[in-house]
C-alpha positions in Angstrom: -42.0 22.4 11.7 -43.0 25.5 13.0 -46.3 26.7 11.9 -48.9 29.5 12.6 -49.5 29.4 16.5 -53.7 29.1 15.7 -52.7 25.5 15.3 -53.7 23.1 18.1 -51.2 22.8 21.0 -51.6 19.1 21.0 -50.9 18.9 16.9 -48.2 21.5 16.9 -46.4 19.0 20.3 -46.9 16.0 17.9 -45.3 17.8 14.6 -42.0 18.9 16.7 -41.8 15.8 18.7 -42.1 13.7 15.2 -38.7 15.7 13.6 -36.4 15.9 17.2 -36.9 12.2 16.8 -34.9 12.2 13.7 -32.0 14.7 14.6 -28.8 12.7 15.0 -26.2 13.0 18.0 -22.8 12.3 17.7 -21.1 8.8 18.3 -19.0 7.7 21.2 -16.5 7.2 18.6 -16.6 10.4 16.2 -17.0 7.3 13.3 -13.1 6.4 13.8 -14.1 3.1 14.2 -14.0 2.3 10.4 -10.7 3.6 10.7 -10.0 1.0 13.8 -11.1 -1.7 11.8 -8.8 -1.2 8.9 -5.5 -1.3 11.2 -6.7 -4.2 13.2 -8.3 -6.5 9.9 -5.9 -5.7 7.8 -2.3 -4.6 9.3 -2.9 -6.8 12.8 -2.5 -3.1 14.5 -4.4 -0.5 17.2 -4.9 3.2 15.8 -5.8 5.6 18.3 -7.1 8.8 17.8 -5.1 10.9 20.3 -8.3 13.2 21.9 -7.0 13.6 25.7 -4.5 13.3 27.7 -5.1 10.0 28.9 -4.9 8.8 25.1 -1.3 11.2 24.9 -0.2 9.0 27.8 -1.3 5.7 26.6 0.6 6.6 22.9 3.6 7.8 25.0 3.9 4.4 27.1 3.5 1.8 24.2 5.6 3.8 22.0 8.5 3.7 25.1 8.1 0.2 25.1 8.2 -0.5 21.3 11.7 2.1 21.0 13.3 -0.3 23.8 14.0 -3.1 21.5 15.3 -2.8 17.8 12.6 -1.7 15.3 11.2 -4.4 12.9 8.8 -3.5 10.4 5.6 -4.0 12.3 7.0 -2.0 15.0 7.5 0.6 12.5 4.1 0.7 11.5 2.7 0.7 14.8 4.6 3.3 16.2 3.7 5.6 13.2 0.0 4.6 13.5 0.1 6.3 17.2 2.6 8.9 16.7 2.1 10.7 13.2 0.7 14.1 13.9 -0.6 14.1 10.2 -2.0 10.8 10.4 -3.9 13.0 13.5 -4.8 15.2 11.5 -6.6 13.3 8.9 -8.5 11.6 11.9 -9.7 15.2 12.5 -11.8 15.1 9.1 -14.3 13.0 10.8 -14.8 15.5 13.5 -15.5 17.9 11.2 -17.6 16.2 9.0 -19.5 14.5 11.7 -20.6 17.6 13.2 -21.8 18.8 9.5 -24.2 15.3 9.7 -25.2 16.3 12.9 -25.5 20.5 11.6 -27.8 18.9 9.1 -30.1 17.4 11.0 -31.1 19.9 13.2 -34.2 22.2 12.6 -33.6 25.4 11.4 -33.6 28.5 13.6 -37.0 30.4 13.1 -37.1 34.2 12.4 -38.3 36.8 14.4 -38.9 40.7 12.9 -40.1 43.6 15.1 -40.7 46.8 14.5 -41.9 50.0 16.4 -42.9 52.9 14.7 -44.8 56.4 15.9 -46.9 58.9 14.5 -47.8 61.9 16.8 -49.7 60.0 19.4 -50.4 57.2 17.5 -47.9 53.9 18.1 -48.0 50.8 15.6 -45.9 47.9 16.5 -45.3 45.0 14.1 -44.6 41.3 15.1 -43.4 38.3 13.3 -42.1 35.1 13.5 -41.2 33.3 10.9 -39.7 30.0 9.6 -38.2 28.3 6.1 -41.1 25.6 5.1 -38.6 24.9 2.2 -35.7 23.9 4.6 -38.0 22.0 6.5 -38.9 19.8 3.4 -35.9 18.7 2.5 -34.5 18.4 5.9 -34.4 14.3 5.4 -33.2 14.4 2.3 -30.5 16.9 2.9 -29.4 14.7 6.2 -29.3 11.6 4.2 -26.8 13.2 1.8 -24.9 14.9 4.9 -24.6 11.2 6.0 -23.6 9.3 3.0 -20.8 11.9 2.8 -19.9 11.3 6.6 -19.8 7.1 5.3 -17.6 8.7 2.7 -14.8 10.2 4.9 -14.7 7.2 7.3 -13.6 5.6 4.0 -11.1 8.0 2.9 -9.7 8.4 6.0 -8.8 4.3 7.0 -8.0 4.7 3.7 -5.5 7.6 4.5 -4.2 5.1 7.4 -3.3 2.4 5.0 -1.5 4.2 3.0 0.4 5.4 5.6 1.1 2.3 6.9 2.4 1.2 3.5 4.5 4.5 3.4 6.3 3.4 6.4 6.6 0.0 5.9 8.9 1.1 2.7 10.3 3.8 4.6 11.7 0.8 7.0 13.1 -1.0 4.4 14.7 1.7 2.6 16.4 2.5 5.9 18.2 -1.0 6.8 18.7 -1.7 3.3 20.9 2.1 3.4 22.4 1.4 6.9 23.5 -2.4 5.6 25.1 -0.5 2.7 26.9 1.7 4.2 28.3 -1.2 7.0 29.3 -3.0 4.0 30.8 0.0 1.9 33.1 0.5 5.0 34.1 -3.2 4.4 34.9 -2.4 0.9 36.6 0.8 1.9 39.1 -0.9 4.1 39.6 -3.6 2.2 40.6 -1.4 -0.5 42.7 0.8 1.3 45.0 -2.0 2.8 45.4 -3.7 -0.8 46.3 0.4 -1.9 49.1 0.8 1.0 50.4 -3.2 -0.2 50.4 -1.9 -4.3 52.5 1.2 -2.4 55.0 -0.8 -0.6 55.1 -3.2 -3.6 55.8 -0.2 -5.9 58.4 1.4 -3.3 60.6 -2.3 -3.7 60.1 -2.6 -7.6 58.0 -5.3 -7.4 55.0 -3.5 -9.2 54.2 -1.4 -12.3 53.2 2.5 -11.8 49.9 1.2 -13.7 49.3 -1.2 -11.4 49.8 0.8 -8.5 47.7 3.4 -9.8 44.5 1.0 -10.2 44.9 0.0 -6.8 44.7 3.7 -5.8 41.9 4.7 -8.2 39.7 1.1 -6.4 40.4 2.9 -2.7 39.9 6.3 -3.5 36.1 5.3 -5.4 36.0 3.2 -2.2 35.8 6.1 0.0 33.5 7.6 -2.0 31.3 5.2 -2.4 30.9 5.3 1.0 30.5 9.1 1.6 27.6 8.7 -0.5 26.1 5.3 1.4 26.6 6.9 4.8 24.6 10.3 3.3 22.2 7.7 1.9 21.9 6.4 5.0 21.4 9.4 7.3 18.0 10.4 4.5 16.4 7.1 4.6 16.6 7.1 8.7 14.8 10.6 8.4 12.5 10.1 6.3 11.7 6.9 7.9 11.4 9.2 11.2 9.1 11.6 9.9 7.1 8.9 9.0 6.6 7.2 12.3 6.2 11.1 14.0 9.3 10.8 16.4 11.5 13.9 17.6 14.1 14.2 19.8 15.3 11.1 22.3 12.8 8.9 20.4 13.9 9.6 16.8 17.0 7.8 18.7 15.7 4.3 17.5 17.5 1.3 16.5 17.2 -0.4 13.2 18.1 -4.1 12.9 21.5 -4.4 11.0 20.0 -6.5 7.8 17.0 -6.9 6.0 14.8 -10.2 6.6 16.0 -13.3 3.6 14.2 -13.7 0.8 11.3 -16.2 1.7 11.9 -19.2 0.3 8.5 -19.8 -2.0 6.2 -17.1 -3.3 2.5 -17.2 -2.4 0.1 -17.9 -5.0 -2.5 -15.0 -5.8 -4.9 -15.3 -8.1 -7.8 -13.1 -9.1 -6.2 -9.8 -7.6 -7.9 -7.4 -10.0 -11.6 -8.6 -8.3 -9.7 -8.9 -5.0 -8.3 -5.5 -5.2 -11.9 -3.8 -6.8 -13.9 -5.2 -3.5 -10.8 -4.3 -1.4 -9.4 -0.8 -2.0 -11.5 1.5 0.4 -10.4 4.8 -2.1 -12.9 3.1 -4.2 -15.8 2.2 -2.0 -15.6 5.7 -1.0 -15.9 6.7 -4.8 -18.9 4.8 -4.9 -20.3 6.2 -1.4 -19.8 9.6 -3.1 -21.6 8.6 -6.3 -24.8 7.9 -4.1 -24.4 11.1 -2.5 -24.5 13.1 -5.9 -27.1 11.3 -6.9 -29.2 12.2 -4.0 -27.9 15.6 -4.1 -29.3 15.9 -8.1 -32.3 14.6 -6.8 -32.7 17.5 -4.2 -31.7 19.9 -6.9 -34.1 18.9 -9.0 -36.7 18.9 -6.7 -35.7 22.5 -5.7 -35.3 24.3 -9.1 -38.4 26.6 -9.4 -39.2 27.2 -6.0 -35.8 26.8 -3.0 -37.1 29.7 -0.9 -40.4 29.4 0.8 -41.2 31.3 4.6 -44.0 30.8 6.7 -44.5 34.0 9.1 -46.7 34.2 11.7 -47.9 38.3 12.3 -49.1 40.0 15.3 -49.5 43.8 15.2 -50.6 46.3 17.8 -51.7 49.9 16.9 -53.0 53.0 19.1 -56.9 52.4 19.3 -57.2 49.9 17.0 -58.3 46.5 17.7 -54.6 43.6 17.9 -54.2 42.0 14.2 -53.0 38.8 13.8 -52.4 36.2 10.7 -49.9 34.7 8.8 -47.6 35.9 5.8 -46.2 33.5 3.2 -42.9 34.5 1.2 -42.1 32.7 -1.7 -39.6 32.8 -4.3 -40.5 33.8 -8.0 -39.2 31.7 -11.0 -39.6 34.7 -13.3 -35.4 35.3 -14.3 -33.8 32.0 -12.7 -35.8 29.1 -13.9 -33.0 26.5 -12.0 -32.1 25.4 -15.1 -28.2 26.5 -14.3 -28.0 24.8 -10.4 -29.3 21.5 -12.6 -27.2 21.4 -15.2 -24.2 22.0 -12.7 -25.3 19.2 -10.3 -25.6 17.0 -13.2 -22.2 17.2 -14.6 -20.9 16.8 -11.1 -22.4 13.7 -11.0 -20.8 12.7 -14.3 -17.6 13.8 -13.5 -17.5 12.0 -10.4 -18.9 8.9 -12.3 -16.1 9.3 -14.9 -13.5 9.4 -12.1 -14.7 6.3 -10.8 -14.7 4.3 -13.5 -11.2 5.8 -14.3 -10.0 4.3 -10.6 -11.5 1.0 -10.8 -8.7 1.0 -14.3 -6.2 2.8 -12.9 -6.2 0.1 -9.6 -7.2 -2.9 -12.4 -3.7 -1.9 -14.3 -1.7 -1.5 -10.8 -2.4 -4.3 -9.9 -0.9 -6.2 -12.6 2.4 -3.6 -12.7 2.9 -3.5 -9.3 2.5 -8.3 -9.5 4.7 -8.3 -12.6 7.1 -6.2 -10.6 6.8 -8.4 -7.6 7.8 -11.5 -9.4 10.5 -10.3 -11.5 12.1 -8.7 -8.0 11.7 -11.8 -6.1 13.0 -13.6 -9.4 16.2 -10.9 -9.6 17.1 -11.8 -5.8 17.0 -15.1 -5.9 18.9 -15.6 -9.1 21.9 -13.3 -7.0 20.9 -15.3 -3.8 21.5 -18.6 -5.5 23.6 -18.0 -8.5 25.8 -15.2 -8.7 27.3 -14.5 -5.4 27.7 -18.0 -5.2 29.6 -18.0 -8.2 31.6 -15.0 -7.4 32.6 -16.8 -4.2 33.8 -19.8 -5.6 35.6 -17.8 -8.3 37.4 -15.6 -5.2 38.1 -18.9 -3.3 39.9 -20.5 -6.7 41.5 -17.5 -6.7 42.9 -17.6 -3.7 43.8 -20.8 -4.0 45.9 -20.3 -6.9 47.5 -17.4 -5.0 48.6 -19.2 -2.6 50.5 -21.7 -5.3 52.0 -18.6 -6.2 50.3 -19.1 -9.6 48.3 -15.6 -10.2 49.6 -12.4 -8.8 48.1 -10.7 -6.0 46.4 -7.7 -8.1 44.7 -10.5 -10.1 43.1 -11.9 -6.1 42.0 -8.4 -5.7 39.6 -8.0 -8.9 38.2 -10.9 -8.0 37.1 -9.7 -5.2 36.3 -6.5 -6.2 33.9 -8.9 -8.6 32.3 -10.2 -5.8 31.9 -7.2 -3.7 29.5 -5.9 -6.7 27.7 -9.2 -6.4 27.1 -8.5 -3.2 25.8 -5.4 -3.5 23.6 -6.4 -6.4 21.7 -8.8 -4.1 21.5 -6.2 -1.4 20.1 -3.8 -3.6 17.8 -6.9 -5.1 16.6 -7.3 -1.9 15.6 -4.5 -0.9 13.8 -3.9 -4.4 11.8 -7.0 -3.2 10.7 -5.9 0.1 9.7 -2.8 -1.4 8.0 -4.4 -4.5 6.2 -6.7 -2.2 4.7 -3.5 -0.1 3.7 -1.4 -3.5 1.5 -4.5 -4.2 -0.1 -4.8 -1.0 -1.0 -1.0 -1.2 -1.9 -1.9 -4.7 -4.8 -4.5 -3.2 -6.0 -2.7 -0.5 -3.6 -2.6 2.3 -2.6 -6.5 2.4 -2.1 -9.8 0.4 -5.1 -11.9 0.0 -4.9 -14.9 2.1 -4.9 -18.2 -0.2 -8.0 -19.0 -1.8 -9.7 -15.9 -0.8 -8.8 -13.3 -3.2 -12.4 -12.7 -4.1 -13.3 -12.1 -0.6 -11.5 -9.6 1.2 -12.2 -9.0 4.9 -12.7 -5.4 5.0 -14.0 -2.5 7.2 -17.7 -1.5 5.6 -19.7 1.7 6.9 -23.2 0.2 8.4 -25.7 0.2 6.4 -28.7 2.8 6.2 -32.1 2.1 6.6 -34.0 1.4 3.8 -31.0 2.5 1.6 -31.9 2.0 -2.2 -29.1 0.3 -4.6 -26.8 2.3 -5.7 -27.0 4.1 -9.3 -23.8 3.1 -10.4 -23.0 0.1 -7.9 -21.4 -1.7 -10.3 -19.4 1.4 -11.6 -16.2 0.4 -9.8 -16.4 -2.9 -10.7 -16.7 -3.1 -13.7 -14.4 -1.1 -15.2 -15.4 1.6 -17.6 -19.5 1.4 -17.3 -21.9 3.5 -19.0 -23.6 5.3 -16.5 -26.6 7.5 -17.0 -27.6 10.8 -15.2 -30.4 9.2 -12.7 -34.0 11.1 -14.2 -35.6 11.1 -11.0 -34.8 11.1 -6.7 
């Protein structure tokens, strides 16, 4: 604090050195290590946050080394987690709002006014300097809000990273599924184009009806369409899946593994995911961060709402033959129009809306949770019932069929809707698997970025913001948690 200059050297020496103390620097790692934490604890992978060219080098030389072998999913979602340029970008809101922490911490510049004035020989020249003693009041309080919000975007953003982790993961599997597709839609295709020129030939000798022929035409000619449309298919899931993992030009030259993994064989058992995924999900640890934050900031309001402006001003004036004055000037604010009443009632419903919102998050994440499980299971339930039941089926019934061809007791056209049976079993567990693999992603973004290991749904190993110094609980810490909570507007900071 800067004060009048009559004060003791040794006093005024103590005062300054007591706030520099509690400016903050920044950290060595701009607070992306939350962000770090989250990759490693909960995908098993490094984000960098690409700063120099040493770290463009290092990206450049892990992501050559992942391209040279055929993508699998975690690939995917490494290379994505290095490469994305918006994924950069989001790391860049903890520059910015670090350097607002640190902004707040500092002292505030002081003033200084002069003026020179003359009248005939007489000169008069007027000196101040002064200072906000309001700002300096509620410099700690303001830098503890500063930080809780800084807390808060280290949340959002690992948050941000998970979420684009997920992203890809079902951008990978929408692209093998498409590419596996289209290989087998070119199967189809020729298939049906060499029973079309046998109905052809049959027809040319007789040996067919024109209705016959024409079905067999009609199959080939939806057969090339069909895969038109899976190779177009295709050709958007491999871009989107690119624009996910941030490659361009030789590297968006990847190579995708021709099928999709099986369907494991058992499920795991999770239990207790809603509590799993409300001490999980960082969107909502960041809701509660910000609650604190408003609360502090009503607090500070509060505090503030008669008097906000209040300058201390040393004077020292000189005038033509008259002796040097000095002394101090105090400016204050006067409650006589704005009694605050406004800035209060406007931080308060802030507050309320932001408590509102988090109690509507902890539902919303409360009712994912069961969609997105209920989804999982009847997915894995779909694909295994084509896995073990109806292409099975579909075989046998093409093999009898066959079969009985060969004893020359069912015609040929009869072989080929069989199979034409069984290619659409086929591609009903194709597209069943691939529902699954995207199922089981949507419910590990649904829980926080990954599936709860077994017996520990209730305790998720997650990336926490350190903990301030003599924080106080939290006026809604249970907000989140519990669902819809009444919570009150805090009556005093």
């Amino acid at each position: 604090m800067s004060l009048p200059l009559t004060l003791r050297p040794g006093l005024a020496a103590a005062a300054c050195a007591l706030l520099l103390a509690g400016c903050a620097g920044f950290t060595a790692d701009g607070g992306f290590g939350t962000a770090a934490s989250a990759a490693r604890e909960r995908l098993g992978k490094d984000a960098l946050w690409v700063r120099s060219d040493q770290d463009r080098a290092e990206v450049y030389q892990r992501t050559q080394a992942l391209l040279a072998q055929p993508l699998d999913a975690d690939s995917a979602v490494q290379i994505a987690l290095l490469n994305n340029a918006g994924l950069q970008a989001a790391f860049a809101e903890l520059g910015i709002s670090e350097a607002e922490y640190v902004q707040a911490t500092r002292l505030p510049n002081p003033g200084f006014s002069f003026s020179r004035t003359r009248q005939g020989d007489d000169l008069k020249i007027d000196r101040a300097i002064s200072v906000g003693l309001m700002n300096l009041l509620v410099l700690p309080l303001a830098a503890r809000i500063e930080q809780d919000r800084f807390s808060q975007t280290r949340l959002a953003v690992a948050d941000t990273l998970l979420r684009h982790a997920l992203e890809t993961r079902k951008a990978f599997v929408n692209a093998v599924a498409a590419e596996q597709s289209a290989r087998y839609a070119e199967q189809v295709k020729n298939a049906a184009e060499t029973g079309a020129l046998f109905a052809r030939d049959l027809a040319r000798a007789g040996n067919v009806s024109a209705l016959d022929h024409a079905r067999e035409q009609a199959f080939y000619a939806d057969a090339a369409s069909q895969l038109a449309r899976a190779r177009q298919q295709a050709l958007a899931a491999r871009e989107q899946l690119t624009r996910r993992l941030g490659l361009w030009g030789t590297g968006a030259q990847y190579r995708l593994p021709e099928r999709l993994p099986d369907l494991p064989t058992t499920r795991p058992a999770l239990a207790d995911l809603e509590g799993y995924a409300i001490a999980s999900r960082l969107d909502l640890q960041a809701g509660r961060l910000q609650l604190d934050s408003l609360a502090r900031s009503l607090g500070l309001t509060r505090a503030t709402r008669f008097v906000s402006v209040i300058d201390v001003a040393y004077l020292h004036n000189t005038e033509t033959a008259k002796p040097r004055e000095t002394g101090y000037g105090i400016n204050i604010e006067i409650p006589l129009f704005d009694w605050g009443g406004a800035r209060v009632a406007r931080a308060e419903a802030v507050y309320m809306q932001a408590a509102s919102r988090l109690a509507e998050n902890a539902i919303n994440a409360r009712s994912e949770v069961r969609e997105t499980y209920a989804g999982y299971q009847a997915r894995y339930d779909i694909a295994r019932h084509y896995r073990d039941e109806v292409v099975p089926l579909r075989k046998r019934i093409a093999d009898e069929s066959l079969l009985r061809y060969n004893g020359m007791l069912v015609s040929v056209f009869e072989l080929l809707t069989d199979a034409r049976d069984q290619v659409g079993a086929v591609n009903g567990y194709l597209d069943a698997l691939r529902e699954y693999w995207v199922a089981e992603t949507e419910l590990q973004g649904a829980l926080g970025g990954r599936l709860p290991d077994a017996g520990a749904a209730s305790s998720p190993a997650s990336p926490t913001v350190p903990a301030r110094a003599g924080a106080s609980p939290s006026p809604a810490s249970a907000a989140a948690a519990a669902g819809p909570a009444s919570i009150a507007v805090p009556k005093g900071q």
